[in-house]
C-alpha positions as CSV (number, residue, x, y, z in Angstrom):
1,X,-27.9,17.8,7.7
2,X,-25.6,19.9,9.7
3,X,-21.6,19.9,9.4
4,X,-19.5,20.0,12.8
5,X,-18.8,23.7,13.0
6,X,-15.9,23.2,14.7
7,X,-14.1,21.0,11.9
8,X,-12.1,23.9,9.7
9,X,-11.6,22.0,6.4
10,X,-15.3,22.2,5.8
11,X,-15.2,25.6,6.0
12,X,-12.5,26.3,3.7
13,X,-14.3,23.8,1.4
14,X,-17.8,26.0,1.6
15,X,-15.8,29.1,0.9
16,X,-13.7,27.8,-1.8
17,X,-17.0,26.9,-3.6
18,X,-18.6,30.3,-2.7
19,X,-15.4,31.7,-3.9
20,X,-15.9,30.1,-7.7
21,X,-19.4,29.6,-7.8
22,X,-21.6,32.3,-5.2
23,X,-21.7,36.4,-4.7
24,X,-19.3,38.5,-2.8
25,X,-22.5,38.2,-0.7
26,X,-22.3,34.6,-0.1
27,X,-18.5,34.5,0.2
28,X,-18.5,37.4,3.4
29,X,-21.5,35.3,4.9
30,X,-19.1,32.7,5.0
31,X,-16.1,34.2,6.0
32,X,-18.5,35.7,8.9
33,X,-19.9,32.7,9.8
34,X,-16.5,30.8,9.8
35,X,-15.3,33.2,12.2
36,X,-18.1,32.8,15.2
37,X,-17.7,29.3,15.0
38,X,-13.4,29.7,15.5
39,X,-13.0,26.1,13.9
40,X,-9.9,24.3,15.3
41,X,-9.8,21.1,13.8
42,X,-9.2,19.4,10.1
43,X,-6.5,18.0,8.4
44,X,-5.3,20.3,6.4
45,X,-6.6,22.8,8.9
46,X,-4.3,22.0,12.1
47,X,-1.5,21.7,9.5
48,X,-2.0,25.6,8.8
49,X,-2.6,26.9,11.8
50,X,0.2,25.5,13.8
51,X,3.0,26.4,10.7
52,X,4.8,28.4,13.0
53,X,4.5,31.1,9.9
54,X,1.1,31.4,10.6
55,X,1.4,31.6,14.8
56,X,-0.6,35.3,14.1
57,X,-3.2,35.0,11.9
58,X,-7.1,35.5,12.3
59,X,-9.4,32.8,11.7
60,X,-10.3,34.8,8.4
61,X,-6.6,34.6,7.2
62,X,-6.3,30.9,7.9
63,X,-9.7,29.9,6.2
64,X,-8.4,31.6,3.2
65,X,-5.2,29.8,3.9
66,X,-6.3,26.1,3.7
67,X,-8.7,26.9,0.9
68,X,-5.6,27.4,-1.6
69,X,-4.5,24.2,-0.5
70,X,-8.0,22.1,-1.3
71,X,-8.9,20.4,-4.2
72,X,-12.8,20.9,-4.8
């Protein structure tokens, strides 16, 4: 089964989890991945990357962002 690459929260879901459970390994993979496939949508996603705060940050920053603000 393959997630919509394009939907941010599951990324900031997969690397939340890497972040607790995986290797520094795993958790770059991720953060690498996350960033070719410059995700633009989610819920908690679109309310992070359009806070007027964030107008600048990378893709990276933002992923890193929404995880904080997920529950796993």
């Amino acid at each position: 089964m393959n997630l919509d690459p394009d939907i941010g929260d599951f990324w900031a879901q997969l690397y939340k989890f890497e972040c607790q459970y995986g290797t520094a390994d795993s958790v770059n993979d991720v953060l690498k991945r996350c960033v070719a496939a410059d995700p633009h949508h989610g819920e908690t996603w679109q309310r992070v990357a359009k806070d007027p705060s964030n107008a600048h940050a990378t893709v990276e920053s933002i992923v890193k962002l929404v995880a904080t603000q997920m529950d796993v």
